[in-house]
PQR file of N, CA, C, O and H, with PARSE charges and radii, in Angstrom:
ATOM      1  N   UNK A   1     -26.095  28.228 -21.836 -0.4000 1.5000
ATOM      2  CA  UNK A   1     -25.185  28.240 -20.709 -0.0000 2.0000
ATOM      3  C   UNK A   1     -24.677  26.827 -20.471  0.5500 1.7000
ATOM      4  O   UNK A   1     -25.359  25.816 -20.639 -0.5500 1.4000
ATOM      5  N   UNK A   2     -23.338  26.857 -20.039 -0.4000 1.5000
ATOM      6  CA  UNK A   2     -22.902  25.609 -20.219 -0.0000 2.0000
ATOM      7  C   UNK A   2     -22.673  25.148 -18.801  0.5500 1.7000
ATOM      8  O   UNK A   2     -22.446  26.115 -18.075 -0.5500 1.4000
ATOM      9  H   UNK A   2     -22.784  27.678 -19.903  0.4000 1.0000
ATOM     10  N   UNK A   3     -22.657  23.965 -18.150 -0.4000 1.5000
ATOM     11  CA  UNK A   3     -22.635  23.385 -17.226 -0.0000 2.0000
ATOM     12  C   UNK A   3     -21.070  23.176 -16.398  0.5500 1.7000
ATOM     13  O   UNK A   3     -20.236  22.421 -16.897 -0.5500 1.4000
ATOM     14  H   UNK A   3     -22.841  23.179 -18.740  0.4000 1.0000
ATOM     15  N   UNK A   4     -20.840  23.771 -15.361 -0.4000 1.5000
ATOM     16  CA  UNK A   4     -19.508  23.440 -14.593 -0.0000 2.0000
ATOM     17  C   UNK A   4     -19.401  22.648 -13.727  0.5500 1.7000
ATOM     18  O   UNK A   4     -20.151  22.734 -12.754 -0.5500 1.4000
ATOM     19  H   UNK A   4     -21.517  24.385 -14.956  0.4000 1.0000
ATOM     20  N   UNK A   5     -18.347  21.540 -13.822 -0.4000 1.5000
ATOM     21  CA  UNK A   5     -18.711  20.721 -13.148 -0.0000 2.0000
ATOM     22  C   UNK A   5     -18.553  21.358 -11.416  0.5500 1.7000
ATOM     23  O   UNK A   5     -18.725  22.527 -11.071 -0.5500 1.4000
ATOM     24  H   UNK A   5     -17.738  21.470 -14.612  0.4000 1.0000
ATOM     25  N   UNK A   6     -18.157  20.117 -10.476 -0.4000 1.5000
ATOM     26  CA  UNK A   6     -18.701  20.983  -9.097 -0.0000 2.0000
ATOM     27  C   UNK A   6     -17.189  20.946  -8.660  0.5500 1.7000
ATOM     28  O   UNK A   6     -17.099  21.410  -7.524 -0.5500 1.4000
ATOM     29  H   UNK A   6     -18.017  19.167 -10.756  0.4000 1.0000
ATOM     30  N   UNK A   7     -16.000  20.565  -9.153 -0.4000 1.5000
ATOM     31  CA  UNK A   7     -14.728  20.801  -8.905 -0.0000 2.0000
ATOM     32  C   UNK A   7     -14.335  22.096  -9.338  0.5500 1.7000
ATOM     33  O   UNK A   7     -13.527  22.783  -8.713 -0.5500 1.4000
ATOM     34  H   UNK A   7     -16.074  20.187 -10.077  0.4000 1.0000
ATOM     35  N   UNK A   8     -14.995  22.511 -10.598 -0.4000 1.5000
ATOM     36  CA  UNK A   8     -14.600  23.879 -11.484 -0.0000 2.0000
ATOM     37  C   UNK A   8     -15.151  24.891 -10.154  0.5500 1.7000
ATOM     38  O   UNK A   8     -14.523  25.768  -9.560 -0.5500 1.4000
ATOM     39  H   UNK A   8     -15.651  21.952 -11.106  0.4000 1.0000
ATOM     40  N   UNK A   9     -16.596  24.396  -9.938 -0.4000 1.5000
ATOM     41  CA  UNK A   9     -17.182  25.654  -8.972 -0.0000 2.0000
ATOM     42  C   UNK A   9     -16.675  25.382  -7.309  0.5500 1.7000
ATOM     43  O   UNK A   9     -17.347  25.157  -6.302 -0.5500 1.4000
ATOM     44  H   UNK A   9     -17.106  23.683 -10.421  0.4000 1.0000
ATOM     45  N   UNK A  10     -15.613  25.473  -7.455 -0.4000 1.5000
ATOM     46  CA  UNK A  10     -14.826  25.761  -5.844 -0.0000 2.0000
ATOM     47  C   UNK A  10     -15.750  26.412  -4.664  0.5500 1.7000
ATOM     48  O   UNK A  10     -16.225  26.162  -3.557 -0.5500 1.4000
ATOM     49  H   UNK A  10     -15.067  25.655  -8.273  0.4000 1.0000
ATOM     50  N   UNK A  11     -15.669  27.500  -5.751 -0.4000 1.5000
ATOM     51  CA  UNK A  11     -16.229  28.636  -4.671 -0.0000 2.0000
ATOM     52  C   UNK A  11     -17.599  28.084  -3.915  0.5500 1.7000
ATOM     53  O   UNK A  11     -17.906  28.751  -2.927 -0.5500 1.4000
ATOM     54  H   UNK A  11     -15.283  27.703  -6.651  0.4000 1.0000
ATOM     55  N   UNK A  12     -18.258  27.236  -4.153 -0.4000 1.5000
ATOM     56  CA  UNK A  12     -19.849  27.055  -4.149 -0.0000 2.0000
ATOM     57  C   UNK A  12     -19.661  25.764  -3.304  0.5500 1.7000
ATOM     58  O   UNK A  12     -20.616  25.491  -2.577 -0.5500 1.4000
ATOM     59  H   UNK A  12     -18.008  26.694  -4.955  0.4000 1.0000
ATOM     60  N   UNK A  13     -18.254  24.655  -3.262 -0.4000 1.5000
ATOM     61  CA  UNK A  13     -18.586  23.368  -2.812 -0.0000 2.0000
ATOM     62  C   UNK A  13     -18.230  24.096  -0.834  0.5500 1.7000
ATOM     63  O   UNK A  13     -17.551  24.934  -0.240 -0.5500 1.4000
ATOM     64  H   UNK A  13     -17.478  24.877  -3.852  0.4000 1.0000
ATOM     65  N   UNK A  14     -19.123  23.165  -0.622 -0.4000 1.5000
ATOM     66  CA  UNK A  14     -18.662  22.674   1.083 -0.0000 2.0000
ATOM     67  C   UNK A  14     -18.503  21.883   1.236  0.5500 1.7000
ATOM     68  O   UNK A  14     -18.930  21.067   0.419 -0.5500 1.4000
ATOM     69  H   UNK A  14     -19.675  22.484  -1.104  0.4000 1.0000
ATOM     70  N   UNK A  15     -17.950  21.531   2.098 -0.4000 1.5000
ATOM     71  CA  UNK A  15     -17.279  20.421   2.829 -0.0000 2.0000
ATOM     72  C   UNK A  15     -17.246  20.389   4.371  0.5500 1.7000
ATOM     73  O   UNK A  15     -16.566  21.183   5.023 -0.5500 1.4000
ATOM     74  H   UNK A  15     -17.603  22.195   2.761  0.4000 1.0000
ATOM     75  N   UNK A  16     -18.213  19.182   5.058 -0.4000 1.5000
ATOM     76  CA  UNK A  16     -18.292  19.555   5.958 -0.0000 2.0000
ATOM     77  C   UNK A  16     -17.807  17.667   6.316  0.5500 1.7000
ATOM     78  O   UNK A  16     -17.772  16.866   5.383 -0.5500 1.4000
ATOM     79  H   UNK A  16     -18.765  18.537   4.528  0.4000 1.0000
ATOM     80  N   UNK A  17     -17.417  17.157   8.060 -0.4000 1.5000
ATOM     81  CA  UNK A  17     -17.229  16.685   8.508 -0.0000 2.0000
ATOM     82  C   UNK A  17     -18.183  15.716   9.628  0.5500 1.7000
ATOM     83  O   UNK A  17     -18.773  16.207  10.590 -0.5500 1.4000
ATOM     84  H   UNK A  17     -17.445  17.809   8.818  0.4000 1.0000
ATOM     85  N   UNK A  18     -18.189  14.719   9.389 -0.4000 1.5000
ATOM     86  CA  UNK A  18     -19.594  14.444  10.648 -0.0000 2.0000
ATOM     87  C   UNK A  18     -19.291  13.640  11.459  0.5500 1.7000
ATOM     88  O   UNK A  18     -18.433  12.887  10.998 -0.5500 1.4000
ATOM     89  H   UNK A  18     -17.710  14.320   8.607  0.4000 1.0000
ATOM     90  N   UNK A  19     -19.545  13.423  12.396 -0.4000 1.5000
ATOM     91  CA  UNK A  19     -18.938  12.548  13.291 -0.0000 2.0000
ATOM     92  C   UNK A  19     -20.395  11.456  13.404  0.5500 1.7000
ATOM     93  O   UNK A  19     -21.364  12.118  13.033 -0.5500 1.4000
ATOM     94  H   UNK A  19     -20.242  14.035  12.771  0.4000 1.0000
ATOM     95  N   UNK A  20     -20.703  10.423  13.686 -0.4000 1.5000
ATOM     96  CA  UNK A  20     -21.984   9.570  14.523 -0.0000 2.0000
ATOM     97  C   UNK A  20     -21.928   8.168  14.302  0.5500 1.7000
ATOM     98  O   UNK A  20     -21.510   7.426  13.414 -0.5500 1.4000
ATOM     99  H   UNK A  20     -19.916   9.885  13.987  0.4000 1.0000
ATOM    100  N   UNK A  21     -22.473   8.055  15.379 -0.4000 1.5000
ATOM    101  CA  UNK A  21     -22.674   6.801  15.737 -0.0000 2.0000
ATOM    102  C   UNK A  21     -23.938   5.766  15.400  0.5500 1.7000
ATOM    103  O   UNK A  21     -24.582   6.498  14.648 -0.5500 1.4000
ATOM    104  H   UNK A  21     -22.812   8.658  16.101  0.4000 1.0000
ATOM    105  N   UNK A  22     -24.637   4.628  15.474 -0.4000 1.5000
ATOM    106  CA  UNK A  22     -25.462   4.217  15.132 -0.0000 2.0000
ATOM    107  C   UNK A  22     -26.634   3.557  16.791  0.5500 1.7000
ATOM    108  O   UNK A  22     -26.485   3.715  18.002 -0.5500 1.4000
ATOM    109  H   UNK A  22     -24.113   4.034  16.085  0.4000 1.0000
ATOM    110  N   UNK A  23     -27.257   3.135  16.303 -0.4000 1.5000
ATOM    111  CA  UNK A  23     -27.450   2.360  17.706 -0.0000 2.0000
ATOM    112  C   UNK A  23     -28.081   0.789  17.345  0.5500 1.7000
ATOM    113  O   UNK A  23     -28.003   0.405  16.178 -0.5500 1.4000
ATOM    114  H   UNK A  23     -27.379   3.007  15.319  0.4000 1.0000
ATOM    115  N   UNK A  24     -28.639  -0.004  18.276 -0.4000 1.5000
ATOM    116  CA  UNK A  24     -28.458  -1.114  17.526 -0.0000 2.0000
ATOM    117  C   UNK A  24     -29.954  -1.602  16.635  0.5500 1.7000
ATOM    118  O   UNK A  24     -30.159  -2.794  16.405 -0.5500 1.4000
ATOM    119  H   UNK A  24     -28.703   0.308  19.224  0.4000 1.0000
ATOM    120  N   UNK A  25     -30.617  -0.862  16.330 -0.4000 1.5000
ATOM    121  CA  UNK A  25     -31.819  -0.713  15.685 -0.0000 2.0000
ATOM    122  C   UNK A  25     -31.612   0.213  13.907  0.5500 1.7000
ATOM    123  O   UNK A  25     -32.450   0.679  13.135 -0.5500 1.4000
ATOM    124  H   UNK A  25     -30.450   0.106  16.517  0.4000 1.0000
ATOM    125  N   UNK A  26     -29.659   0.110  13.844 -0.4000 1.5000
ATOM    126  CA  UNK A  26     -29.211   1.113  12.748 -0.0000 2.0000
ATOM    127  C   UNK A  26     -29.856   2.482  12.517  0.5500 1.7000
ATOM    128  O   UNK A  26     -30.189   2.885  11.403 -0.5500 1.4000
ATOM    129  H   UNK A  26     -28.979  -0.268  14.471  0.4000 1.0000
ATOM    130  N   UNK A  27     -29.984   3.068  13.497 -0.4000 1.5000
ATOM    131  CA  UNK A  27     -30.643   4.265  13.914 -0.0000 2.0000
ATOM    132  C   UNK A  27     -29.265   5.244  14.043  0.5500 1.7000
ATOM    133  O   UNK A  27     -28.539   4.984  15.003 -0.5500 1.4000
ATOM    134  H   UNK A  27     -29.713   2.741  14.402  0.4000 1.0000
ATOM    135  N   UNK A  28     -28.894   6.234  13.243 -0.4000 1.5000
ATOM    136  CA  UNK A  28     -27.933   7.162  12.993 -0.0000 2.0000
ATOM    137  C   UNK A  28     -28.150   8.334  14.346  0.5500 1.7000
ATOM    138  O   UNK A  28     -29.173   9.018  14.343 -0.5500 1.4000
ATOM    139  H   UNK A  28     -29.484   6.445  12.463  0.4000 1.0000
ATOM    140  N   UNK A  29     -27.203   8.484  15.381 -0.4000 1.5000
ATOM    141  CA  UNK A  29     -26.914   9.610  15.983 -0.0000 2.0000
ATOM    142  C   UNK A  29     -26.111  10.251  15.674  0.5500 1.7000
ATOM    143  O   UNK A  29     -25.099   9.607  15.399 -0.5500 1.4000
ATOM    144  H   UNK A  29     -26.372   7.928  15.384  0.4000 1.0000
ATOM    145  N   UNK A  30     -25.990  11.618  15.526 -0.4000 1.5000
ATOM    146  CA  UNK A  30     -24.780  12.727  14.503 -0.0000 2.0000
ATOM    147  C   UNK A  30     -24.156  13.293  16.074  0.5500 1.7000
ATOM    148  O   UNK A  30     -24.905  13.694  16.964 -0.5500 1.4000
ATOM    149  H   UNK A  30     -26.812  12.140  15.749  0.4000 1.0000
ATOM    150  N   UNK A  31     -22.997  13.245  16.167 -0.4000 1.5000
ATOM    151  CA  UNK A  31     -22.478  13.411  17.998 -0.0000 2.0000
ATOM    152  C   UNK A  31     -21.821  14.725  17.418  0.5500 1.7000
ATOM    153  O   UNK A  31     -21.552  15.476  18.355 -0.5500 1.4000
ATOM    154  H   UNK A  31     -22.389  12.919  15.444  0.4000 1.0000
ATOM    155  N   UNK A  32     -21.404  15.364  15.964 -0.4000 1.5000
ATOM    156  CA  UNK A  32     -20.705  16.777  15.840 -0.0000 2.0000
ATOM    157  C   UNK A  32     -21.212  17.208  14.319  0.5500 1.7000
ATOM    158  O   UNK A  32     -20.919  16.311  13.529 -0.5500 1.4000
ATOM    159  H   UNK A  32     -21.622  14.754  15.202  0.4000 1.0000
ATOM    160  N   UNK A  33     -21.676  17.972  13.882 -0.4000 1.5000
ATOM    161  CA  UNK A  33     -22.109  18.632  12.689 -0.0000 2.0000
ATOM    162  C   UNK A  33     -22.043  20.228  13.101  0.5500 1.7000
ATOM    163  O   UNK A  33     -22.996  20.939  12.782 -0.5500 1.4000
ATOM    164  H   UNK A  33     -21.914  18.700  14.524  0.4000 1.0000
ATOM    165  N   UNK A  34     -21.097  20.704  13.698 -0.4000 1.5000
ATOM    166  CA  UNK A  34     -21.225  22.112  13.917 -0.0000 2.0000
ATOM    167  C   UNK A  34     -20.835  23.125  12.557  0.5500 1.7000
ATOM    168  O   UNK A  34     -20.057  22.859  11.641 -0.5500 1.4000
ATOM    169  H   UNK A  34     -20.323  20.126  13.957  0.4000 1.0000
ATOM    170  N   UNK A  35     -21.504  24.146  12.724 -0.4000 1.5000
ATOM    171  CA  UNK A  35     -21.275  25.594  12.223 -0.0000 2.0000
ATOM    172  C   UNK A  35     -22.390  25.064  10.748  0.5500 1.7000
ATOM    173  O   UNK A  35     -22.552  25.693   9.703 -0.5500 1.4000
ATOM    174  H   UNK A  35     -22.136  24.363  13.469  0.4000 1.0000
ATOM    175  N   UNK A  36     -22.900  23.972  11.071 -0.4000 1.5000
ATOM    176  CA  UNK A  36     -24.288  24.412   9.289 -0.0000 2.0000
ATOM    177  C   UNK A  36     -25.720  24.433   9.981  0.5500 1.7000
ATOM    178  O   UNK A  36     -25.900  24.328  11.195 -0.5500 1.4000
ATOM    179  H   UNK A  36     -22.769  23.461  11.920  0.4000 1.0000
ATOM    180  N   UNK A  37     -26.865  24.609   8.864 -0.4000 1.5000
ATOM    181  CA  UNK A  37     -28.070  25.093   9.495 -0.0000 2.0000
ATOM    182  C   UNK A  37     -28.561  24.193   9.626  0.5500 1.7000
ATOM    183  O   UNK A  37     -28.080  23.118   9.268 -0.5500 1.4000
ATOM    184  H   UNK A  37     -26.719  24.694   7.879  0.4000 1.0000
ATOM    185  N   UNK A  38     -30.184  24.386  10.428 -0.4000 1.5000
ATOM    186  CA  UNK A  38     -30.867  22.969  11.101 -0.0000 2.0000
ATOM    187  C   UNK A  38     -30.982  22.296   9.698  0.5500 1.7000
ATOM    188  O   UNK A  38     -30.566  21.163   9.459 -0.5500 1.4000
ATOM    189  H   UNK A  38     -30.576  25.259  10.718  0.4000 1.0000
ATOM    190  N   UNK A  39     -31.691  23.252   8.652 -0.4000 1.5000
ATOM    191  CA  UNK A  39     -32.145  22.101   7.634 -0.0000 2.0000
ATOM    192  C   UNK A  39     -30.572  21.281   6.965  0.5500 1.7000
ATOM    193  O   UNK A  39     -30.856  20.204   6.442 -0.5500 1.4000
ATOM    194  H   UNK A  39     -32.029  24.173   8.847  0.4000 1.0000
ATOM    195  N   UNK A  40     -29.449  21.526   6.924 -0.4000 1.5000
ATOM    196  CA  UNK A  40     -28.216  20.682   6.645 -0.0000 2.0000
ATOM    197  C   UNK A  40     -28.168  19.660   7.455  0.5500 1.7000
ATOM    198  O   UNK A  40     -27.785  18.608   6.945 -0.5500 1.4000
ATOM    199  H   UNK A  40     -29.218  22.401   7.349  0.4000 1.0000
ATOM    200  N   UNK A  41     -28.498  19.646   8.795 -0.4000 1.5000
ATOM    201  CA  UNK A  41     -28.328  18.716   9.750 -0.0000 2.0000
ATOM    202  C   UNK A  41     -29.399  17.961   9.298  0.5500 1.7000
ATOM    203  O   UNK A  41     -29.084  16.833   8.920 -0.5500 1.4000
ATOM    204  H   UNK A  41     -28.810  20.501   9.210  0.4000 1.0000
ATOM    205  N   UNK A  42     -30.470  18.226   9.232 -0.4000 1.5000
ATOM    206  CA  UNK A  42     -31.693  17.218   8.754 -0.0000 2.0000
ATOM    207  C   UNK A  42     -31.749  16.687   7.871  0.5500 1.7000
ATOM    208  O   UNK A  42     -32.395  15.640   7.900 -0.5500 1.4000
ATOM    209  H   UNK A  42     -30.726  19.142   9.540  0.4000 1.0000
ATOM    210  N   UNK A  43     -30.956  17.208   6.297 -0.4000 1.5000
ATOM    211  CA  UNK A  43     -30.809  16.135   5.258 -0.0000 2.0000
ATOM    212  C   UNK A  43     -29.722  15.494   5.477  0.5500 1.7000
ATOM    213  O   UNK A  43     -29.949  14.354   5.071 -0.5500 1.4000
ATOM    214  H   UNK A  43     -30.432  18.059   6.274  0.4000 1.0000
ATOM    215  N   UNK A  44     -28.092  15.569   6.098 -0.4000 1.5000
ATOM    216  CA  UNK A  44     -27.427  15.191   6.339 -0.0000 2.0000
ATOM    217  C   UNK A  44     -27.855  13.739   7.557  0.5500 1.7000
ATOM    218  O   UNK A  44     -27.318  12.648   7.366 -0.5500 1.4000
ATOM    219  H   UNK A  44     -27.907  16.495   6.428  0.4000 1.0000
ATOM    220  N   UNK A  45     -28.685  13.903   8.549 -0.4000 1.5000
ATOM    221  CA  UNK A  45     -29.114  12.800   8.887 -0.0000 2.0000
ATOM    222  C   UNK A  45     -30.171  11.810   8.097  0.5500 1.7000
ATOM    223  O   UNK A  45     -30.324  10.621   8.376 -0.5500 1.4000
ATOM    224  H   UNK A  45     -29.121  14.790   8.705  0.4000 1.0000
ATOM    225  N   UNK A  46     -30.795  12.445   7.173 -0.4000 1.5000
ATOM    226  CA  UNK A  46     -32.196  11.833   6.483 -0.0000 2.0000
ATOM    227  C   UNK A  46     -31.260  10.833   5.241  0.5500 1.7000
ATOM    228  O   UNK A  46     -31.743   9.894   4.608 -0.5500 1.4000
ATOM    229  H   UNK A  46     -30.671  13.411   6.947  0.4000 1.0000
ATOM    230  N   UNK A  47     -29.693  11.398   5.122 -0.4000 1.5000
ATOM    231  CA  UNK A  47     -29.023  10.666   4.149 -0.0000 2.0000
ATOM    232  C   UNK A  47     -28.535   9.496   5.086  0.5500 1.7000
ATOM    233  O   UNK A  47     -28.934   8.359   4.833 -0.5500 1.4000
ATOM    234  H   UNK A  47     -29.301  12.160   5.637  0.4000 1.0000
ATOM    235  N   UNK A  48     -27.930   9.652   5.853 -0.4000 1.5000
ATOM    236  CA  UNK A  48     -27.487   8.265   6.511 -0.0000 2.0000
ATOM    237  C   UNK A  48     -28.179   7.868   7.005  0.5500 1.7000
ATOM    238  O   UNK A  48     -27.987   6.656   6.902 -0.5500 1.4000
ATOM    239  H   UNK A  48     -27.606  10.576   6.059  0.4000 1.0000
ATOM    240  N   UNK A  49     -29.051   8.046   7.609 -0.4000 1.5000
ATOM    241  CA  UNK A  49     -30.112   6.960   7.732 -0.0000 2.0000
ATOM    242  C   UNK A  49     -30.365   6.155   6.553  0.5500 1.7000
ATOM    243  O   UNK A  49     -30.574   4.955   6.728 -0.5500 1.4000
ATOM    244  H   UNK A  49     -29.207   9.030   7.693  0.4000 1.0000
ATOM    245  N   UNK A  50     -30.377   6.630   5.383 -0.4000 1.5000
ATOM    246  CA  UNK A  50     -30.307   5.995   4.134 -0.0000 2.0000
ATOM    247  C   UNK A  50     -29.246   5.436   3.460  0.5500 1.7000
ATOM    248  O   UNK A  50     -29.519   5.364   2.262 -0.5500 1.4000
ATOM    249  H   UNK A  50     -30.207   7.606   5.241  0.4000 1.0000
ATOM    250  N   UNK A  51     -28.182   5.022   3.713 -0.4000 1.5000
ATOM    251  CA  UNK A  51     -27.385   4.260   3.411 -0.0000 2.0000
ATOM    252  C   UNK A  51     -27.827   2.968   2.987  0.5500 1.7000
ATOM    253  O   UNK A  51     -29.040   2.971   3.194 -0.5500 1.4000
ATOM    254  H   UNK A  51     -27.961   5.080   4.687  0.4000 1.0000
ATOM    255  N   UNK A  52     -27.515   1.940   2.536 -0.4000 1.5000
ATOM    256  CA  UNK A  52     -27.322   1.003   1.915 -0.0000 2.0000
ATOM    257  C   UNK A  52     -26.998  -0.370   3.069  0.5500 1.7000
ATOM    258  O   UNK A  52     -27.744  -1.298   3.383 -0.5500 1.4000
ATOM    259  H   UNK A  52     -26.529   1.937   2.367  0.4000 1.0000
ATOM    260  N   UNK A  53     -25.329   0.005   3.604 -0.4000 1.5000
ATOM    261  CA  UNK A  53     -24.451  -0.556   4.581 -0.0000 2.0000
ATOM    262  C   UNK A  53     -24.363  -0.216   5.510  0.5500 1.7000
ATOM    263  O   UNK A  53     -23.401  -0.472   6.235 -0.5500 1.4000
ATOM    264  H   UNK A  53     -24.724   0.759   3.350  0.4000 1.0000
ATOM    265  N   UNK A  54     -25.579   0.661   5.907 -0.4000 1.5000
ATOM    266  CA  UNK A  54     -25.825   1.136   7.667 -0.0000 2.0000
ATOM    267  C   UNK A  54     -25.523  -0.375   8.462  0.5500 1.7000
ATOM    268  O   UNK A  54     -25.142  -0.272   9.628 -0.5500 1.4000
ATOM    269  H   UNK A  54     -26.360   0.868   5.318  0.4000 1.0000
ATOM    270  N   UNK A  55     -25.647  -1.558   7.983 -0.4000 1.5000
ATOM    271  CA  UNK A  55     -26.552  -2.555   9.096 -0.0000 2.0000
ATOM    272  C   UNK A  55     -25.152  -3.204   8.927  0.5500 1.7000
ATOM    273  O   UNK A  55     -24.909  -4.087   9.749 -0.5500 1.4000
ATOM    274  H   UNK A  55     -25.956  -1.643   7.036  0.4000 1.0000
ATOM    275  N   UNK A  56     -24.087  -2.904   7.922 -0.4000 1.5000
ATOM    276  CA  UNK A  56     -22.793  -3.535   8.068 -0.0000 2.0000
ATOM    277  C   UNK A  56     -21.832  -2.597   9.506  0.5500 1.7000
ATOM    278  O   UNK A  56     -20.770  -3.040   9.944 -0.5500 1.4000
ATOM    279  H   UNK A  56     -24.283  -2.186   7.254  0.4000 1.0000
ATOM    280  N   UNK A  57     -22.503  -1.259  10.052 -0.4000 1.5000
ATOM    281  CA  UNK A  57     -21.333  -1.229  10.749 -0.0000 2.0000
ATOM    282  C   UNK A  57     -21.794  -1.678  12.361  0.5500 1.7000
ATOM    283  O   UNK A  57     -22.697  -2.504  12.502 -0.5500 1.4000
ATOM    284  H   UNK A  57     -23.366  -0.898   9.696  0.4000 1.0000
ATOM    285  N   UNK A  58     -21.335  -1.273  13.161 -0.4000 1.5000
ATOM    286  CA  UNK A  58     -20.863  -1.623  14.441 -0.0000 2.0000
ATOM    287  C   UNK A  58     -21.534  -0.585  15.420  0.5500 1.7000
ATOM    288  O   UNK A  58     -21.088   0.555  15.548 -0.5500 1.4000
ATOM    289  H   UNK A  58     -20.602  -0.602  13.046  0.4000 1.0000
ATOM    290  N   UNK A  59     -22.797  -1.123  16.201 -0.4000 1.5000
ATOM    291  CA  UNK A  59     -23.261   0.200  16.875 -0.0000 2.0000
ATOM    292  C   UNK A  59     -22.504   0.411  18.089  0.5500 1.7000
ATOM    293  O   UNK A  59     -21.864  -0.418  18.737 -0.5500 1.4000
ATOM    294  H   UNK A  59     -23.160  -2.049  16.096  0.4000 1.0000
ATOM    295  N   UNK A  60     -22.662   1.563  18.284 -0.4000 1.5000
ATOM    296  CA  UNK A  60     -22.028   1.962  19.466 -0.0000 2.0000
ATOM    297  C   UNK A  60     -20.337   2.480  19.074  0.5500 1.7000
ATOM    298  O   UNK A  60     -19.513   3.025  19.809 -0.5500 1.4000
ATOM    299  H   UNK A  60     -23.181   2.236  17.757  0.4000 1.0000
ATOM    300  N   UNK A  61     -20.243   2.119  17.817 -0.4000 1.5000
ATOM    301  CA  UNK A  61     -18.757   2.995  17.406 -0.0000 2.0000
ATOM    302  C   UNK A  61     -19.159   4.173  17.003  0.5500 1.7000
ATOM    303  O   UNK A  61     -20.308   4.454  16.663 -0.5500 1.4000
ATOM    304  H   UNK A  61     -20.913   1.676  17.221  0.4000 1.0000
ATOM    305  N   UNK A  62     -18.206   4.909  17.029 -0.4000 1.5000
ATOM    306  CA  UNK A  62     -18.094   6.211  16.424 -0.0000 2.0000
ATOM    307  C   UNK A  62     -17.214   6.455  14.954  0.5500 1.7000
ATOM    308  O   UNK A  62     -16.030   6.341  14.635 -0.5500 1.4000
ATOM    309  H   UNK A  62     -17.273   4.681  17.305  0.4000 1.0000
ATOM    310  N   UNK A  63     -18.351   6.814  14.326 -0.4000 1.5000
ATOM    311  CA  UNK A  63     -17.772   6.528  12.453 -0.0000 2.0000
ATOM    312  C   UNK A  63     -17.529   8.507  12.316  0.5500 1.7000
ATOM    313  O   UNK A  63     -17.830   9.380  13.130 -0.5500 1.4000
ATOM    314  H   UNK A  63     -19.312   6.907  14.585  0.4000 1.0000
ATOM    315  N   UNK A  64     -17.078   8.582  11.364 -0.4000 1.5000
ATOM    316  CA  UNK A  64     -16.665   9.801  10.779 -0.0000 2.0000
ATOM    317  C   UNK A  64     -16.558   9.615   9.411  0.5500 1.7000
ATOM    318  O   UNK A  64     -15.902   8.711   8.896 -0.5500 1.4000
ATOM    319  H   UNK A  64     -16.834   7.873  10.703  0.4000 1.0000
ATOM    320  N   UNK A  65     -17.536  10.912   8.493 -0.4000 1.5000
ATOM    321  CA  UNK A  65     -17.751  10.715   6.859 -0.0000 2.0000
ATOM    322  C   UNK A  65     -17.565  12.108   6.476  0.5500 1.7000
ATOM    323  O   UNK A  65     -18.232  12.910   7.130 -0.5500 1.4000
ATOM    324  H   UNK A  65     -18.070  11.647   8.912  0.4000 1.0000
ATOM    325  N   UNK A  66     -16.942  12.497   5.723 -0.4000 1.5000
ATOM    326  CA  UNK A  66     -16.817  13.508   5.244 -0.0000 2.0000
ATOM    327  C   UNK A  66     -17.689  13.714   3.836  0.5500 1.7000
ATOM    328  O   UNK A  66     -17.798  12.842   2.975 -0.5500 1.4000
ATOM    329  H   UNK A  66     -16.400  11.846   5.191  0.4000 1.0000
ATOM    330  N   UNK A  67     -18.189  14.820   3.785 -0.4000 1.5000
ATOM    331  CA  UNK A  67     -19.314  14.967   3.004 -0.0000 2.0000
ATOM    332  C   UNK A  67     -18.920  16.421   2.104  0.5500 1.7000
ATOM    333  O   UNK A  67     -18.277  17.263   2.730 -0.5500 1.4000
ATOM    334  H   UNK A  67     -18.101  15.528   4.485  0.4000 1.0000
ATOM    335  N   UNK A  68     -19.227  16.679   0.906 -0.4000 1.5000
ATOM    336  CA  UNK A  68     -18.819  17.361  -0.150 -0.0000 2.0000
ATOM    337  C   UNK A  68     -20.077  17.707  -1.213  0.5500 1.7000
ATOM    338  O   UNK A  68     -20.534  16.849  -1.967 -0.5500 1.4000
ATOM    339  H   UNK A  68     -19.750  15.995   0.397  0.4000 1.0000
ATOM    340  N   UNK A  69     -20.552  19.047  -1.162 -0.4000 1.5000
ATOM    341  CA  UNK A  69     -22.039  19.285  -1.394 -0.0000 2.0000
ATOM    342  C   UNK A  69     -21.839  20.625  -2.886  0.5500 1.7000
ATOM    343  O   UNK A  69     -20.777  21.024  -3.365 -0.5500 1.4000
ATOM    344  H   UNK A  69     -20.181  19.744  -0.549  0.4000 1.0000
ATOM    345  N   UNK A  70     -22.706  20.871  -3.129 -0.4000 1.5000
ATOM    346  CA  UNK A  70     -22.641  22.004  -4.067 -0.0000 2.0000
ATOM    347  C   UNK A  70     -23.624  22.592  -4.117  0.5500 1.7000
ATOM    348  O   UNK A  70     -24.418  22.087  -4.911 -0.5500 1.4000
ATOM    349  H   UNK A  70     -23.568  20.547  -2.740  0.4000 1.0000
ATOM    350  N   UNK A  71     -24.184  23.988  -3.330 -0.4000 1.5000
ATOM    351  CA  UNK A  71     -25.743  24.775  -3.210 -0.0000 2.0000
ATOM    352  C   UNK A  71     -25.738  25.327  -4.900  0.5500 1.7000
ATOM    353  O   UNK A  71     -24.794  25.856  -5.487 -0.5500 1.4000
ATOM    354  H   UNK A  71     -23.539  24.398  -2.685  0.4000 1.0000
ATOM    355  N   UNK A  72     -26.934  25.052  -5.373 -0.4000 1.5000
ATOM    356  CA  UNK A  72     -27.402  25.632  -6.539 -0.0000 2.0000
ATOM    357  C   UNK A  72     -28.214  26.322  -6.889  0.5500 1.7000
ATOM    358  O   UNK A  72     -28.303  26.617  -8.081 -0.5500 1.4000
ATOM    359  H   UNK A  72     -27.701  24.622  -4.897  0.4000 1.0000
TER
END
């Protein structure tokens, strides 16, 4: 079986939208993640918290990342 990439499999990608903010300890608050399940919200925060350039942004702004997944 041969491998598709995750553009071929449309049907399967999501795409969801996040809105959050940080605070000044680079501590990620998610202020909109509606319509996915608790566990999406929990790796979706467990990832930004893991960023790299968390400590480059600006707490107390409100950032927005759009995120693009593929369930397998």
């Amino acid at each position: 079986m041969h491998d598709k990439s995750i553009t071929e499999n449309s049907d399967q990608l999501h795409r969801i939208s996040v809105l959050f903010t940080i605070d000044e300890n680079n501590k990620v608050e998610i202020l909109n993640l509606s319509g996915t399940s608790k566990e999406t919200y929990k790796l979706v925060k467990q990832q930004l918290n893991g960023l790299d350039n968390i400590s480059d942004l600006t707490p107390n702004e409100v950032y927005k990342i759009e995120i693009s997944f593929q369930v397998v």
